[in-house]
N, C-alpha and C positions, 0 to 999 in steps of 0.2 A: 803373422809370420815371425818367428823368432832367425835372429839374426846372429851371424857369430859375433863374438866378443873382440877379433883383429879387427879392427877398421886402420888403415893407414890413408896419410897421404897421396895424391897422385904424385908429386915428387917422392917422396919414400921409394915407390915402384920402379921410378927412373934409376934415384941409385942404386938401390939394392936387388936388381930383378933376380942374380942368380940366387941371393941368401933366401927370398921370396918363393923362388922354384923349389929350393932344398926345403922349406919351412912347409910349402903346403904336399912336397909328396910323404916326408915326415909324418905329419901330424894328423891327413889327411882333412883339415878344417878348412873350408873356407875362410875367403878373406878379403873385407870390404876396402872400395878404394873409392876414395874421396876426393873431389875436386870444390876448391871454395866453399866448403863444411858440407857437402848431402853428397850422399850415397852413388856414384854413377855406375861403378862395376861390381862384380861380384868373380873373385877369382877359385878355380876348384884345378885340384890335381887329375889330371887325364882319366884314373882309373873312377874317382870318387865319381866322374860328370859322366863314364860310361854306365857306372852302377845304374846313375840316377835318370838316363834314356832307358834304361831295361827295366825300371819300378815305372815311370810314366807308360812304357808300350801294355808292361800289363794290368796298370790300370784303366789303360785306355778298355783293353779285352775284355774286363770287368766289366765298366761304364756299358760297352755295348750287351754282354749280354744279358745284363740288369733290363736293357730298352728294349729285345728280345722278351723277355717273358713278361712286361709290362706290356706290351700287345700280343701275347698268347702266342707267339712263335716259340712254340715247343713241344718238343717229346717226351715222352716217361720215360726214363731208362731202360724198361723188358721194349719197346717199340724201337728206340734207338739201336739193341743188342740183335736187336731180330733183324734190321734193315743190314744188319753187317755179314748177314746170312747170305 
């Protein structure tokens, strides 16, 4: 997994949380927050974290229909068009 290039402090966050909120709806990059040198948060601007629920939901749809036609649950599409008769 690539990681973005902001890593800060957990202090950092403390003091600077509003330059932090302007910084990530800005730029819209994540941005790592550190406590005692390793990685514990990962911070995303509200629209960037809704994007990335609506790329996981339709992967998820994917995943399944990939496991759908890997056990032969499926239709042709003249059978599928015809059922809609």
């Amino acid at each position: 997994m690539k990681f973005p290039t902001q890593a800060k402090p957990l202090s950092y966050l403390k003091k600077h949380a509003d330059k932090i909120v302007e910084e990530l709806c800005e730029t819209r990059q994540p941005m790592l927050i550190t406590q005692h040198g390793s990685v514990k948060l990962v911070l995303m601007d509200l629209k960037s974290y809704e994007e990335q629920k609506e790329t996981f939901a339709l992967l998820r749809i994917l995943a399944l229909g990939n496991c759908e036609i890997e056990q032969g649950e499926y239709s042709s599409a003249d059978e599928f068009f015809t059922s809609l008769n």
